[in-house]
N, C-alpha and C positions, 0 to 999 in steps of 0.2 A: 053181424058178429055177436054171439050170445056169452055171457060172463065169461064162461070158463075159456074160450080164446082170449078173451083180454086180460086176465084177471092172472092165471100163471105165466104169459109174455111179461108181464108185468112186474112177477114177482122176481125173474130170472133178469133182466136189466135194474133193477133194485141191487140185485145181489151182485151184478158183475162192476156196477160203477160204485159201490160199496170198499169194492176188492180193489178196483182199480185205484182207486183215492189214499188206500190204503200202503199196497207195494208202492208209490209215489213218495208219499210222508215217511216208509217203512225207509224209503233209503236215504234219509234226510235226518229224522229226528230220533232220538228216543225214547220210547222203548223199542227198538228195532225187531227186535223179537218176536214181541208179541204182535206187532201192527203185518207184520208176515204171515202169520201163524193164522190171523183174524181173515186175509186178504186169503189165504187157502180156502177157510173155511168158508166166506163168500161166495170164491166159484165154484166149490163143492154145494154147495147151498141151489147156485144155479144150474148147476147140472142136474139135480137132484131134480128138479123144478121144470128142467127141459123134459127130462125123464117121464116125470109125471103128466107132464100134457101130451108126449108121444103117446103113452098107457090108454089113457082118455080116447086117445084118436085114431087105437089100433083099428084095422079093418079082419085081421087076421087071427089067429090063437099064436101063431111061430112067430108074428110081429111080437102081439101082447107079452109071449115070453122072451123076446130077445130085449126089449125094452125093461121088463119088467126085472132081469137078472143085472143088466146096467143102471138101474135104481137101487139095486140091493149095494152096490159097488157105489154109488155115489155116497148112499147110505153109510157106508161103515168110511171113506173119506171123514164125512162128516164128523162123525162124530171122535176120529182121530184126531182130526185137527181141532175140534171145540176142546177135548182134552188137554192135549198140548197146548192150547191157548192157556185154559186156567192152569194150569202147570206153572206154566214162565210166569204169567199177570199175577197172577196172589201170590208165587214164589213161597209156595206150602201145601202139603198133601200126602199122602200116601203115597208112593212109587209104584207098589205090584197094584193096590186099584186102579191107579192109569192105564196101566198096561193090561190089567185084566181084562177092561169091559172090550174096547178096541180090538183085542187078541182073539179074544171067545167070537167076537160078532164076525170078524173077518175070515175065522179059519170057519165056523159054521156055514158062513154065505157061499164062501168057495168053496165049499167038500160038495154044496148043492149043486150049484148054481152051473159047476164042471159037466152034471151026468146032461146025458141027452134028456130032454121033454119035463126038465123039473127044475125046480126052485126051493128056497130054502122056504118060501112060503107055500107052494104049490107043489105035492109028487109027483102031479098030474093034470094036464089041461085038457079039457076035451070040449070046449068052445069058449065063445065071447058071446055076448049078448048086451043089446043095446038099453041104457036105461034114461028115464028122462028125468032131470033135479030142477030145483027152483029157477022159475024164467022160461021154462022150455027149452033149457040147457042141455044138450044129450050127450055122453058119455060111455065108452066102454067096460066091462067088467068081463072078469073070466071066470067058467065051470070048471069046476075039478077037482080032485081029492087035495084036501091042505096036507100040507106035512106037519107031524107032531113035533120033529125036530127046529120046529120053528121058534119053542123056547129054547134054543139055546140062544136064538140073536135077542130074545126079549132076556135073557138072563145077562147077554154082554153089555145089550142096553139099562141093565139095573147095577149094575158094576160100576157103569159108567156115574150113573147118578146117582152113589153113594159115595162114590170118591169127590166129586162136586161137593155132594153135602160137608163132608168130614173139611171139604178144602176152605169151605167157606165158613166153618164153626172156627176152623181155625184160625183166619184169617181176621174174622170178626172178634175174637180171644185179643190178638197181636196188636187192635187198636184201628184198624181197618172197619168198620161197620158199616159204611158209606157201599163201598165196593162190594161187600162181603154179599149186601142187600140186596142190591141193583143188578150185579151183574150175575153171582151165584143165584139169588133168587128167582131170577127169570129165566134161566137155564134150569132150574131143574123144574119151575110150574110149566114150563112151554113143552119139556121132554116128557112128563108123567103125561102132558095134554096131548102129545103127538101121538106115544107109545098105545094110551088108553085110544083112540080115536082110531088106531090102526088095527089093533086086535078086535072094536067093534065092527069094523069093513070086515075085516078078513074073518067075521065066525058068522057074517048078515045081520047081525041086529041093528047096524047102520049102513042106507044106501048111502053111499056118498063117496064122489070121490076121496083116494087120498089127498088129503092134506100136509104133509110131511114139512115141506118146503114152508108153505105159511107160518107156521109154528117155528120155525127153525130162522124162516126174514125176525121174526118178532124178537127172540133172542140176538139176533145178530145188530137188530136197532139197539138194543140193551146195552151189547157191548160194543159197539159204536156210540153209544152216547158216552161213556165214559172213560174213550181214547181219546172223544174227540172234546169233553173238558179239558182234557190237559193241552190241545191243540189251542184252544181257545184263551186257554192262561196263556201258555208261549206265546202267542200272539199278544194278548195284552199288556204281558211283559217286555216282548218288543216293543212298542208303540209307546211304551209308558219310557223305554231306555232310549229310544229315538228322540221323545220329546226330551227327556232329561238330558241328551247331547247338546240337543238345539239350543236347550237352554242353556249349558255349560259353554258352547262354542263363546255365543252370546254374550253372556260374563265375560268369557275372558278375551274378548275382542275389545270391550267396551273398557275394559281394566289393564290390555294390553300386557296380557300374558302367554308366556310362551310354555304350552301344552305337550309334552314328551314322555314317550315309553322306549325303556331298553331293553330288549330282547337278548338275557346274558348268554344263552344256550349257542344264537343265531348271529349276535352281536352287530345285531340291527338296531336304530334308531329311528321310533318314529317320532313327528314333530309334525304340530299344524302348523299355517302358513304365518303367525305372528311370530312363533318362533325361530321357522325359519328367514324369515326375515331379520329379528334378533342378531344372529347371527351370522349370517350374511350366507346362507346357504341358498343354492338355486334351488326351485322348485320341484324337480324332476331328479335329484343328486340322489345317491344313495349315501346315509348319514349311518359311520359305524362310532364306538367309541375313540378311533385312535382319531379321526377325524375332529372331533372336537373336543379332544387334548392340546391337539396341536395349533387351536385356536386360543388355549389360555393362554396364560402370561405363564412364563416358564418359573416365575417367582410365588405362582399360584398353586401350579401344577400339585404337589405335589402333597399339598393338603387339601386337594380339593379329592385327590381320587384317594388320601388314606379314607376320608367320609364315607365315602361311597362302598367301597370295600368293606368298611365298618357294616355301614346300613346292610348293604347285602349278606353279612354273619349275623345278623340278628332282624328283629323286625320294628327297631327302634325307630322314628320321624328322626331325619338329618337334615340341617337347614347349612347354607353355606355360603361367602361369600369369595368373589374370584374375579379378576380382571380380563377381557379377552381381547385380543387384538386384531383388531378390523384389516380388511383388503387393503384400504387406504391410509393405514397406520393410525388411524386414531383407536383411541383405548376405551372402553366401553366397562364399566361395572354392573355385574349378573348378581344375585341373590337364588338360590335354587334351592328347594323345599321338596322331599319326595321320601317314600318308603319302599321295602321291599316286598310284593306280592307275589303268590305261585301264579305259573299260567298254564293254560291248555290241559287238556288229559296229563301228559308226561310229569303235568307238575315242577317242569322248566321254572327259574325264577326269574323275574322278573323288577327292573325298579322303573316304580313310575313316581311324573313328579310336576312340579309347575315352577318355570322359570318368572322373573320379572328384570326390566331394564331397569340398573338403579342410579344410575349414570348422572341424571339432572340433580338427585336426592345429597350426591354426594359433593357435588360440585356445591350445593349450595350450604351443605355444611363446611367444608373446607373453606369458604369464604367468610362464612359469618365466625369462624374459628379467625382466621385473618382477625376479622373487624374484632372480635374482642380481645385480643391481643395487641390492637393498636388503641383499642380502647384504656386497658388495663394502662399501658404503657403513659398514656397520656393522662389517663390518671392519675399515677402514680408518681407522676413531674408536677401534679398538680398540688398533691400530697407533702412533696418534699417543702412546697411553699408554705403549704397551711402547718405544718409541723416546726418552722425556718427558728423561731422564738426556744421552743423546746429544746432542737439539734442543738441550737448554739450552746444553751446552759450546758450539754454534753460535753459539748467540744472547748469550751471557757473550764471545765472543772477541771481535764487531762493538762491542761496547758497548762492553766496556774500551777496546777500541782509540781507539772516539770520543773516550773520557772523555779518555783520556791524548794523542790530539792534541789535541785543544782547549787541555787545559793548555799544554801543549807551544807552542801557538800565542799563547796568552797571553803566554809567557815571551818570545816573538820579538819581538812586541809592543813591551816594555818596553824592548827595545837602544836604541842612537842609535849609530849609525842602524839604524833599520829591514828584517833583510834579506827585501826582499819573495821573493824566489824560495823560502826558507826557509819562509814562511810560506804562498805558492801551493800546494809541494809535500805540507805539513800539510793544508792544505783538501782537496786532494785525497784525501788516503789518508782522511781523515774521510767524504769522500763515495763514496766505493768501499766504507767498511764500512757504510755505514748503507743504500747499497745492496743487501747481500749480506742484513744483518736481514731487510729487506723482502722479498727472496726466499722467504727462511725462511717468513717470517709468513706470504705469502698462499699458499705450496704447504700449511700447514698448515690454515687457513682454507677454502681448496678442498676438501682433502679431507672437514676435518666436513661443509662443506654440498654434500657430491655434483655440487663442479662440473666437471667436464670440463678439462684440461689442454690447453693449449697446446703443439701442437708445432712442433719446428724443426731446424735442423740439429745436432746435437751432437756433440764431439771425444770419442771415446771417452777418449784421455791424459787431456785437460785435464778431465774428468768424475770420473777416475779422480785427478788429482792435487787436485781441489777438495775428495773425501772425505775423502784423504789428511791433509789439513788438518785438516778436521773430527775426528776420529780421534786427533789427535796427542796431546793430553791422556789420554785412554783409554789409549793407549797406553805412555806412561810408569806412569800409574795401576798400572795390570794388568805391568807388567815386561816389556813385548811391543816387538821389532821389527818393523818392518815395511820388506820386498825387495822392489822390483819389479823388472819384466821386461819394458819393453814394445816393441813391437813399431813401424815407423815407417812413413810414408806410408799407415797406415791411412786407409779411408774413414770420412766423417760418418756417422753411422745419426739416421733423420727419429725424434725422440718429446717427450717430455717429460722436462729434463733435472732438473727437481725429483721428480720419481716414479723415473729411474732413479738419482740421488745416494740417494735410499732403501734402494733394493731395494740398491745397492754397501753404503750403510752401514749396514744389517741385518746382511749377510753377516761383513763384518767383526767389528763387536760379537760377532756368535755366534761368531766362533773367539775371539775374546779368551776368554770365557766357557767355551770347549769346552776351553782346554789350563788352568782354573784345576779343575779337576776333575778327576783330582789335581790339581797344577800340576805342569807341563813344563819340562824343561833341556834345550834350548833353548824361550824363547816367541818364537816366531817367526811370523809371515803373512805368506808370500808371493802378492800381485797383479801378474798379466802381462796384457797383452794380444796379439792375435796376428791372423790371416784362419784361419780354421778351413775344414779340407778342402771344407765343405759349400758353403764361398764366403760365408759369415756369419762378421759381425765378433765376435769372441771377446774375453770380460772372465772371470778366473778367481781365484778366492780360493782361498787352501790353507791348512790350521792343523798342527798336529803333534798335536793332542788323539788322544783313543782313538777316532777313528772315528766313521761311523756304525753304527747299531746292527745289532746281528745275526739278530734276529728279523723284520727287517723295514727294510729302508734306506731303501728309498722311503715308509715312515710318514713320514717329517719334512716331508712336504709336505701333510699330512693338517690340515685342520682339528680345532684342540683336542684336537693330540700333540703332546710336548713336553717334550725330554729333561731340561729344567730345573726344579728343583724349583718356584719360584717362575713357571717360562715360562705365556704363556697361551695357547702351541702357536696361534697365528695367526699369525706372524710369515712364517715362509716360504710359508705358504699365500696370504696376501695379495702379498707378493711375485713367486710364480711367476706369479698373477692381472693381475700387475701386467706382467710381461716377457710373457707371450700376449697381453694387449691391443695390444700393441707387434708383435706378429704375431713372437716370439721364443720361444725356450726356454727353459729354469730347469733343469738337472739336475745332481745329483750323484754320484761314487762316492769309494771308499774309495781312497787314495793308495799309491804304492809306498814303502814305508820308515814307516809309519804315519801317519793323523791321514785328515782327511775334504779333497774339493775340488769346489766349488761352480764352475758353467760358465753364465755368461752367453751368448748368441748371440743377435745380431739382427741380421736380413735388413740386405743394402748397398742403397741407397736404387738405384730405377733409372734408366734413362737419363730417363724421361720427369720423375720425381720431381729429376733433377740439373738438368733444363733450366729447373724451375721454384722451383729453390730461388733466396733475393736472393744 
């Protein structure tokens, strides 16, 4: 077998599994268009190619031209479809140069190629003759008058390759220069080399087969290398979205999350297998939205789908939480976290998202909520002990007081005359202390039996001058003054003003106690009030004692520590407990000039909280 049987067999199975690869991908991927257009031009490529080795192999002059006139026809295929190729692929060009080179070359081949005995290349054949090419390759060619109108298919074929050019300046202009390069480049060096190579055969200044087909595989490599880059991407970008699956299953298997897309259009849900397990869905079920509505808690319902509703009008992250209720009645808490994305060509919305079971999360805050509320409580019994000396001077000062107006009232009683205003204003101050007992008693009372406090507006001064009262025996006791500082047109702050008359008169008591340890010259506590930078209403105690301690300052807020020999180290601990329920702080540091200072702050009530105070 000598080259030229192997070498265009060769080139036409090139060109047909070119094409074939092509129509395959073309009905798959994108650009669809072009990968069609490309797969024409392949077996126009091969036919061409078949053509040419029949030429080669004629025995005849009426083969040579029956052959030769079905080249001319492959021929201008070609080069329709290499058009339309770049047409669609660069998606820029001129329109009538498309049409022109294609038009001229096809209506000139055909006005030939029609008459008996002629060709748009040949008027006339009047033999073949054998010639021999490199290798001892032999080959047919034919005698005969050429046709001069055989510029017109070299003029459609320069049509052709001026509209490539223009497509590809343009192209390369748009930011494309890669393609512009590669694939217009090669089309139009491989056509100027086919075109040149053909007019040399066809005037004899070269023996040689045509070449047509060779030139034309070599461009079609050209633009196959740069469909089959994006083939190449897609592929890598699968393979790279396969592993980023693998790996995201992965995660949320090990994290124990449940994986969900809703399809609003279709009103499908998908779910992988943790999720549905989650929620107690079979495998193989089909999961829509109403289906796992009717698994929430109907108390949930219907804040859970305004969210979603939401998320779907905008493209905000909605995070949520919702209770759902299992086949076997137990109750399960979900947390779900998702956005709205477009999906598919139509652009359908879509929400996706990622669930978690929060069930165990919750159960154990509701427990440790328990425990410190039986904490608190028991605190707070323990409290009432360490304060037992304090309460009572409270409750000895109302009493006396009653005792001694009464008498007092008695003795008004007995004048003549009677002075009633004397005696009104006794009633009075008797029902203002038996009032304040009462106070006493059921803030004490509350607190053994764990009840909940009343809040309301209260005057930080008049909070702070009501302890001050309380206090006031303590303070002669203990050899203590006591300075204040306070501050005016302060705001209310909303609480409990028997839990915060505590937490003030804890603090106090402990400086009385902090400067008898040695004792101190001067004993002195100084209480101011103020608006603190933070914009929280400020209450502050100050003692002259030795400070707090140096190993550790902030111990004294520790549960059972406790600088006092006798202390039962609860006292501040319940206290700070006490000003954080209050949504406040409790902190202290060490003073300038010696001794410790304790800092009350709680939030100024806000506007909506002032419109609703009486």
């Amino acid at each position: 077998m000598n080259w030229i049987n192997f070498l265009w067999p060769m080139v036409t199975g090139a060109c047909v599994t070119l094409g074939l690869i092509n129509v395959r991908i073309g009905f798959m991927e994108k650009p669809r268009a072009a990968r069609l257009l490309f797969a024409l031009c392949a077996f126009a490529v091969a036919f061409l190619s078949t053509m040419e080795l029949a030429i080669m192999l004629s025995e005849t002059p009426a083969e040579f031209l029956t052959f030769l006139r079905w080249g001319d026809f492959a021929t201008w295929l070609v080069l329709g479809s290499l058009t339309a190729f770049v047409w669609v692929f660069f998606g820029t060009g001129r329109k009538w140069l498309a049409l022109a080179g294609p038009v001229l070359y096809g209506m000139a081949s055909l006005w030939f190629d029609l008459h008996p005995n002629s060709s748009i290349i040949y008027r006339e054949i009047t033999g073949i003759k054998t010639l021999t090419s490199y290798g001892g390759a032999t080959y047919q060619v034919a005698e005969g008058v050429p046709n001069p109108w055989n510029a017109l298919a070299y003029l459609g074929v320069l049509f052709v390759l001026a509209f490539i050019i223009d497509a590809s300046v343009r192209l390369w202009r748009s930011g494309k220069p890669r393609r512009a390069t590669i694939v217009g480049g090669s089309i139009i060096f491989f056509i100027i080399g086919s075109a040149v190579h053909s007019g040399l055969v066809e005037i004899g200044l070269v023996h040689s087969p045509y070449l047509i087909s060779l030139f034309y595989l070599a461009i079609l490599i050209a633009m196959g290398h740069e469909l089959t880059k994006e083939v190449f991407a897609a592929t890598t970008l699968g393979r790279q979205l396969r592993e980023s699956e693998e790996r995201m299953s992965l995660a949320a298997e090990s994290a124990h999350l449940s994986m969900w897309e809703w399809d609003v259009a279709h009103d499908e849900v998908w779910m992988n297998a943790e999720g549905r397990e989650m929620l107690g869905f079979p495998k193989d079920e089909r999961i829509d939205f109403a289906a796992l509505a009717e698994r929430v808690h109907p108390e949930d319902r219907s804040a859970r789908e305004r969210q979603i509703r939401q998320a779907l009008e905008s493209d905000q992250l909605f995070e949520t939480e919702y209770r759902v209720i299992m086949a076997d009645g137990t109750t399960r808490w979900i947390v779900a976290r998702g956005r709205r994305a477009e999906g598919g060509a139509d652009r359908t919305p879509k929400l996706l998202g990622v669930s978690m079971d929060i069930t165990a999360h919750k159960l154990a805050d509701a427990e440790a909520r328990e425990q410190r509320a039986a904490l608190g409580h028991l605190s707070r019994v323990a409290l009432v002990g360490e304060m037992s000396t304090s309460l009572a001077h409270e409750l000895n000062q109302p009493l006396t007081a009653i005792v001694t107006n009464a008498s007092a009232a008695q003795r008004f009683l007995t004048h003549n005359p009677v002075d009633l205003d004397e005696v009104r204003e006794t009633l009075a101050d008797i029902s203002e202390a038996g009032r304040r007992a009462g106070d006493v008693i059921r803030g004490i009372k509350g607190m053994v039996r764990n009840v909940k406090g009343e809040t309301s507006p209260v005057d930080v001064n008049g909070l702070i001058a009501d302890v001050l009262r309380l206090v006031r025996a303590d303070a002669l006791a203990h050899g203590c003054t006591l300075d204040t500082e306070l501050a005016s047109d302060l705001p209310v702050v909303i609480g409990d003003a028997v839990q915060l008359q505590q937490v003030l008169l804890n603090l106090i008591i402990n400086a009385f106690d902090a400067m008898q340890q040695p004792p101190c010259d001067p004993c002195r506590v100084e209480i101011s009030s103020r608006m603190a930078a933070t914009g929280q209403v400020e209450m502050a105690v100050r003692d002259f004692g030795p400070g707090l301690p140096a190993d550790g300052p902030l111990r004294i807020f520790e549960r059972f520590f406790s600088t006092k020999h006798d202390g039962m180290g609860m006292g501040l601990a319940i206290a700070r407990s006490i000003i954080e329920a209050h949504s406040g702080t409790l902190s202290a540091e060490n003073a300038p000039g010696g001794g410790a200072r304790f800092f009350i702050r709680l939030p100024a009530p806000t506007t909506l909280e002032k419109e609703a105070m009486p």
